[in-house]
N, C-alpha and C positions, 0 to 999 in steps of 0.2 A: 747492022742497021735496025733490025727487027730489035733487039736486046735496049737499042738505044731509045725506039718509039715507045714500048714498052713504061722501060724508068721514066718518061714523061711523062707519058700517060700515070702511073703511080702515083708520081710529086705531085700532079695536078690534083688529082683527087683529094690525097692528104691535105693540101692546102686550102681548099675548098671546106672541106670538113671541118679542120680548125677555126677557119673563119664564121663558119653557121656556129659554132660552140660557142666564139665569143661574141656574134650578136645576140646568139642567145639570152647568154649568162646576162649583158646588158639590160635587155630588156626586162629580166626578172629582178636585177638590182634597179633599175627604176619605179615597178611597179612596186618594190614594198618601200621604195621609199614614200610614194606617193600614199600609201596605205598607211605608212606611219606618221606623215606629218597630214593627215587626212584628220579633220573634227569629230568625234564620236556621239551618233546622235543618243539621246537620253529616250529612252521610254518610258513614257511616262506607266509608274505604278498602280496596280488597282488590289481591291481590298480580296480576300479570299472571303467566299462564302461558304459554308458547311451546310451541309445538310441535314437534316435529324429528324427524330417520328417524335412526336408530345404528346402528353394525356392531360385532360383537361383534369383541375381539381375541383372535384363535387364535393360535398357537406352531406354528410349525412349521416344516419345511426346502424353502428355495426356489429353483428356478436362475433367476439374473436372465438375461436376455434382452436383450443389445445389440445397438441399432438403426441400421445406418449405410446407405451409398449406396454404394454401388462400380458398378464396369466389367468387364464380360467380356472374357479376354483370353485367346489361345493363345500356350501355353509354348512351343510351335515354330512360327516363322512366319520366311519365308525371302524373298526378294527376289531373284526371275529374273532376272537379267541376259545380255547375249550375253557369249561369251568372244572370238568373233573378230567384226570389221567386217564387211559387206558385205551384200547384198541376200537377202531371203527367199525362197528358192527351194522349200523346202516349209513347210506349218503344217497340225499335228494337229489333228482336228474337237476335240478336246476342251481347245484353246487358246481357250478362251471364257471369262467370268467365272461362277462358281458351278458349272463344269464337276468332276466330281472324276476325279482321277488314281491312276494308280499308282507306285507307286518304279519308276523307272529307263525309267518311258514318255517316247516319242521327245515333244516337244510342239513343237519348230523346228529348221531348218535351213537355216544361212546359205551359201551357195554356195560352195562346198570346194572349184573348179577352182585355184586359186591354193597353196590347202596339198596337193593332191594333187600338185601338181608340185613342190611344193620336199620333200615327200616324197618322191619318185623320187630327186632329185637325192642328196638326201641317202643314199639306199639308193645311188644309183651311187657315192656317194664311202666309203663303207663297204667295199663291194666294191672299190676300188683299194687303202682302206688295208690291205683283209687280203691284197691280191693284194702289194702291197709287204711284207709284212709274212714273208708265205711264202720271198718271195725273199731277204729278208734272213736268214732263218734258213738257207736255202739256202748263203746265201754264206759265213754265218760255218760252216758245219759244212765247206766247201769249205776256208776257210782255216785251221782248226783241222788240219784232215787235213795239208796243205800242211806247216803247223809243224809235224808230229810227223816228216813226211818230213825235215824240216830238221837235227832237234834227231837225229833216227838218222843222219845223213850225217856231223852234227860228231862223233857220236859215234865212227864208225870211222873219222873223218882222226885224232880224239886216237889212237885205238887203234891206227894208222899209224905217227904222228910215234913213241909211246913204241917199237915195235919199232926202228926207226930209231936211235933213240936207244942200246937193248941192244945191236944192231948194232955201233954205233959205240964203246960201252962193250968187247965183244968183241977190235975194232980189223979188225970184217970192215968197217962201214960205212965213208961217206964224209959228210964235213959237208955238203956240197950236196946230200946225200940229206934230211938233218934238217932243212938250210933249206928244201929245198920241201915237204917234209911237215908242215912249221910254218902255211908259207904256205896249205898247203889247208886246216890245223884253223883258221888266221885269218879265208879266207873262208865256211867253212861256219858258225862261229861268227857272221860277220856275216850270212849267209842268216838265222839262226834269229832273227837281231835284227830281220829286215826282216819276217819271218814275225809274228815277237808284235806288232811295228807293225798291219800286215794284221788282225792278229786284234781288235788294239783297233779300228781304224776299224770291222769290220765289225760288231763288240760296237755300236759309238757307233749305227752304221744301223739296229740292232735295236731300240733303247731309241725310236729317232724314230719309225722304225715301229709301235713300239706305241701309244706318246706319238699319233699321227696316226692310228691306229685308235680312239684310245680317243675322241679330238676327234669324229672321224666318226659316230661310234655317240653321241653326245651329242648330235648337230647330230640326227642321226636319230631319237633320241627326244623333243628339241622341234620335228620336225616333225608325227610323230605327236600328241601333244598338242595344237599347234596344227588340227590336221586332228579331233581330238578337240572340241576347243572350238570346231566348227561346230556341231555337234550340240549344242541344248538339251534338258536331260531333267531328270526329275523328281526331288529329293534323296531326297524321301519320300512318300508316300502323302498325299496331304490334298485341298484343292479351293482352285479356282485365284479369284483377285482382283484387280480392276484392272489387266486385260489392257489394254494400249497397243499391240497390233502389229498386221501386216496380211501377208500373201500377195504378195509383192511389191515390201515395202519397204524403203529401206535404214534400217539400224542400224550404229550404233558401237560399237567393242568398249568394253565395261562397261556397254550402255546397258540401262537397265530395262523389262523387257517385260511381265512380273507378277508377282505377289506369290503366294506359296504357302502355306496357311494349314493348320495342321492340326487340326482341328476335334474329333478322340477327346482332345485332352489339352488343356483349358480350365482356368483358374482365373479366381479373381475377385481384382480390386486396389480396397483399400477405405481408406478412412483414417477413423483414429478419433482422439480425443483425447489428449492425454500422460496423463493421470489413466486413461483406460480403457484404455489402453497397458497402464499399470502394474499394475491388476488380471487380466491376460492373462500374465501373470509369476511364475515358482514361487521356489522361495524361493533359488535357486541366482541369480535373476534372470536366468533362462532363458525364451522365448515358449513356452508349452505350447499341445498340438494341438489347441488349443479347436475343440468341434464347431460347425459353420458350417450354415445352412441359405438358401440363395437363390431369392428371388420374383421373377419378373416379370410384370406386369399384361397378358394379350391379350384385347383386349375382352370383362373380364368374367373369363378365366381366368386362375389363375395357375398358370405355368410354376413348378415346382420342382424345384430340382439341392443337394445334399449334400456336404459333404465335409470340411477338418480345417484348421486356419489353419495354412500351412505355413511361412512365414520372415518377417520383417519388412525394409524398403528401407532401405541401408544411409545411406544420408543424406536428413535433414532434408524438403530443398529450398530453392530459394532464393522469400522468402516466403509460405513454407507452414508451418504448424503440425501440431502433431500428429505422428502415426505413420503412414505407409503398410506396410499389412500386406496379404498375399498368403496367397489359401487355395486350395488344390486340391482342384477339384471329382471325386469318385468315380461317382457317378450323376447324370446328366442326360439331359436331352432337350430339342428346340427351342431350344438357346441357343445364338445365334453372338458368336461377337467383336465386342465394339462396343457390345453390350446393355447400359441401364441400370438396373441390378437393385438391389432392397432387400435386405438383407444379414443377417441374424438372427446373433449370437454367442451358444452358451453359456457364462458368466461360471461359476468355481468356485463348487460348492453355499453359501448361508448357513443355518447352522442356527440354531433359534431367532429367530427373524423374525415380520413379520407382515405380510399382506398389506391395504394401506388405500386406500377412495380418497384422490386427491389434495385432494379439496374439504377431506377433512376435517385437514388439516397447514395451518399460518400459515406465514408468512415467519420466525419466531423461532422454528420447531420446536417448537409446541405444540400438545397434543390436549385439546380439550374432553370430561372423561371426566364420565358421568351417575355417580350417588353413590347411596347407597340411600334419601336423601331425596327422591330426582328433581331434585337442584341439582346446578348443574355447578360440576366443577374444571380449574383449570389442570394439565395434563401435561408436563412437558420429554422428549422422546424422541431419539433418535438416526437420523437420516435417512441410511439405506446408499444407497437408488437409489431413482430414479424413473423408472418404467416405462410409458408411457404415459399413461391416467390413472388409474394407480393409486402407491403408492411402498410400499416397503418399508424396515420401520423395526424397530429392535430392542424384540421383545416384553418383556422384561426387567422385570417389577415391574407389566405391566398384563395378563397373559393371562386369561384369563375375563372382563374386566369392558366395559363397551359406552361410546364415544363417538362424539361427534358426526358423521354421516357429512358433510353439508354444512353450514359452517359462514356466518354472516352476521354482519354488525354490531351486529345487535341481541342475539347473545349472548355472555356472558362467565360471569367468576366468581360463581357464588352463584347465579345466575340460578335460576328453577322453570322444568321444563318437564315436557313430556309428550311420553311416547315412543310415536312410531306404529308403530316398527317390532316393542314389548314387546306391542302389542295385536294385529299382523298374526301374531307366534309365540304367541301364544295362541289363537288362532283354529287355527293348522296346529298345535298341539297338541291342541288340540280332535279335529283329524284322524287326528292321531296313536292318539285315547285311543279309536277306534273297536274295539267289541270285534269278535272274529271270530266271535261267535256267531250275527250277522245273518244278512242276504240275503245269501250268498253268489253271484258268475257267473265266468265265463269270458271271459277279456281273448283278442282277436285279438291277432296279433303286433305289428300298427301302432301301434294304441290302447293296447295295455302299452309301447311303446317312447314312444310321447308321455307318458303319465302320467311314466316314467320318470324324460324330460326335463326334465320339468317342475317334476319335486321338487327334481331337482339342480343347476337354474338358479336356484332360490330360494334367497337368501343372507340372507333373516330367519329361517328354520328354524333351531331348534336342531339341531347334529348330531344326538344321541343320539334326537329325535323324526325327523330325516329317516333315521336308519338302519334304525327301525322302518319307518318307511312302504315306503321299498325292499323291505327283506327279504319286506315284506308282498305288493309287487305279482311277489315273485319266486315267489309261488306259484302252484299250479294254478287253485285259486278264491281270488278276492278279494272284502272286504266292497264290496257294494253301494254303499253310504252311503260308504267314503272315495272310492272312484271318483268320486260325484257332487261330495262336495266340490272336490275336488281338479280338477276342470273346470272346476267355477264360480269358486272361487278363484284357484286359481293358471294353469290352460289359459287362461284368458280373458285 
């Protein structure tokens, strides 16, 4: 009996269960029927709006700013060399590298026993040729004198023979009188021949002699030179560089000992593009003296030196592009040759321009400009430079109106958006529209130069609201209430 209440009890159960199953299953086949022939309601669509930051475009006149690399370089730098061979018998303390000099200080000396004696010699042979030189003038004034004694002796044997001759015209004389008075005007006429012979050789002696003076005194003065060109010294004032020498040692004539640098007249050698060449160019297509400004980075500080682009390299290079240009530095300090400095060019003013970021310019030269419906439109502009990350574009048909500062994929033409930057100048007009009848205080001079700052780092402000606020903090007392905003807001 127990076994039989049991399997009842069981079947009951089971039966039970299977029945909850299929009202189950029912009720869930009804609900999706009614879900599927159920009307699906439509929601209605609305537009996406985007959000973006804009920069208004101003008009105005801008000097572009080009950015290249160059090298420090002295316009005078010389290369020491010895002028004579031989051994280092003295060296100047200040024959050192980074030592500075002056024009015409001693800084070497090569052993001058060898030119001091062909100097000597030289001076002795000087001294012979003017001591021959005296004698030959001697001589010839001796045979000058000689011939005049000559040309007077023919002269009264002529003056002889003609009495002779009247004589004989008379019929006092005799012809062996006039032959032998013939025979002495014969030989004293040959004396005066022998005599102007004498005169030329001694002329000829006089001409060697000088000829051999002049030889002498030329040998004399490339001995001095050479005796010169022991001595190393300084051409000009500057500091010395890559010294190669020592107290002792030998050198060959022309051999390089160090370099001499002159460090008050530096420029910088920079290269820039053929296109920023050509805006560096007046209309003559002449290089104008564009003003230059040079940085260099020492940990943390930079180094600044000034001055004007002074000439362009007369050739190319061989595979190099661009223009190497040169500018000479006026004011510096800390810069030696060698230094690798960043280079600032000012380019000829543009007027009427605007200054943009770059986010906000496409590759096709297009500006996403807001509209007065808050949709945007396509811009075509004209791209003069770009500036780091900003570029400058011709204002020309967009001044006053505001687009897109960074631009995304997800906006184009038509688009709706919302401007955060129209809601951040309302807000600092809000600032603006502070009357001064408030709490007025008194600004220290730190805390007026930050508020200052602050306004005039702000690039969402309307001018005409940031020239109020300025004017505002340029007074004695200022309102309270813009002070605080302008901390909360903008200082922050």
């Amino acid at each position: 009996m127990q076994f039989l209440r049991r399997s009842l009890t069981g079947l009951f159960l089971l039966s039970m269960t299977v029945g909850l199953l299929a009202y189950g299953g029912r009720i869930f086949y009804e609900a999706v029927q009614e879900r599927m022939n159920r009307e699906v309601a439509q929601r209605p669509a609305s537009e996406r709006v985007l959000s973006v930051n804009s920069v208004e475009v101003v008009a105005e006149d801008v000097v572009p700013i080009m950015v290249a690399f160059g090298e420090i370089q002295s316009r005078r730098t010389l290369e020491v060399r010895a002028g004579a061979g031989g051994r280092i018998v003295e060296l100047s303390d200040s024959m050192e590298s980074g030592a500075r000099v002056e024009a015409g200080a001693l800084l070497a000396r090569v052993d001058p026993n060898d030119a001091e004696a062909a100097l000597e010699v030289a001076r002795t042979d000087v001294a012979e040729a003017e001591a021959e030189l005296r004698d030959a003038l001697r001589n010839l004034a001796l045979v000058r004198d000689e011939l005049a004694a000559s040309r007077a002796q023919a002269d009264l044997r002529t003056q002889a023979l003609k009495r002779q001759q009247d004589l004989a015209g008379r019929g006092v004389g005799t012809e062996a009188a006039i032959e032998e008075a013939a025979l002495a005007e014969a030989s004293a006429n040959q004396a005066v021949v022998s005599r102007r012979l004498s005169e030329a050789d001694a002329e000829n002696r006089l001409d060697v002699a000088r000829n051999a003076l002049a030889r002498a005194r030329i040998a004399f003065g490339e001995a001095q030179r050479d005796l010169e060109d022991t001595e190393v010294r300084a051409a000009f004032s500057g500091t010395l560089a890559d010294v190669s020498v020592v107290e002792g040692g030998l050198v060959t004539q022309n051999e390089r000992l160090a370099t001499l640098i002159d460090p008050e007249s530096l420029e910088v050698a920079f290269r820039v593009s053929t296109s920023q060449y050509a805006r560096l160019l007046n209309e003559t297509g002449r290089l104008i003296g564009a003003p230059v400004r040079v940085t260099l980075d020492v940990l943390g500080v930079d180094l600044e030196a000034f001055g004007l682009v002074s000439r362009v390299d007369a050739s190319v290079g061989e595979g190099q592009t661009g223009r190497l240009l040169f500018a000479r530095l006026d004011r510096f300090a800390g810069f030696r040759p060698g230094d690798f400095v960043t280079v600032h060019v000012e380019e000829p003013e543009l007027s009427d321009v605007a200054v943009l970021p770059a986010t906000a310019l496409d590759a096709a030269n297009t500006l996403l400009v807001i509209n007065e419906d808050a949709r945007l439109e396509t811009a075509r502009v004209d791209l003069l430079r770009r500036q780091g990350d900003d570029v400058i574009v011709a204002a020309a048909g967009l001044e006053g109106r505001r687009v897109v500062a960074e631009r995304s994929p997800l906006l184009g033409t038509g688009i709706r958006v919302k401007d955060l930057s129209a809601e951040k100048m309302d807000v600092a007009a809000s600032d603006a529209a502070v009357e001064p009848e408030g709490q007025m205080i008194t600004l220290s001079p730190d805390r007026r130069a930050a508020l200052i700052a602050a306004v005039e780092a702000n690039g969402a402000m309307p001018a005409d609201a940031k020239a109020r606020i300025l004017s505002q903090l340029q007074e004695e007392q200022v309102p309270a209430q813009m002070v605080e905003r302008i901390e909360s807001r903008m200082g922050g």
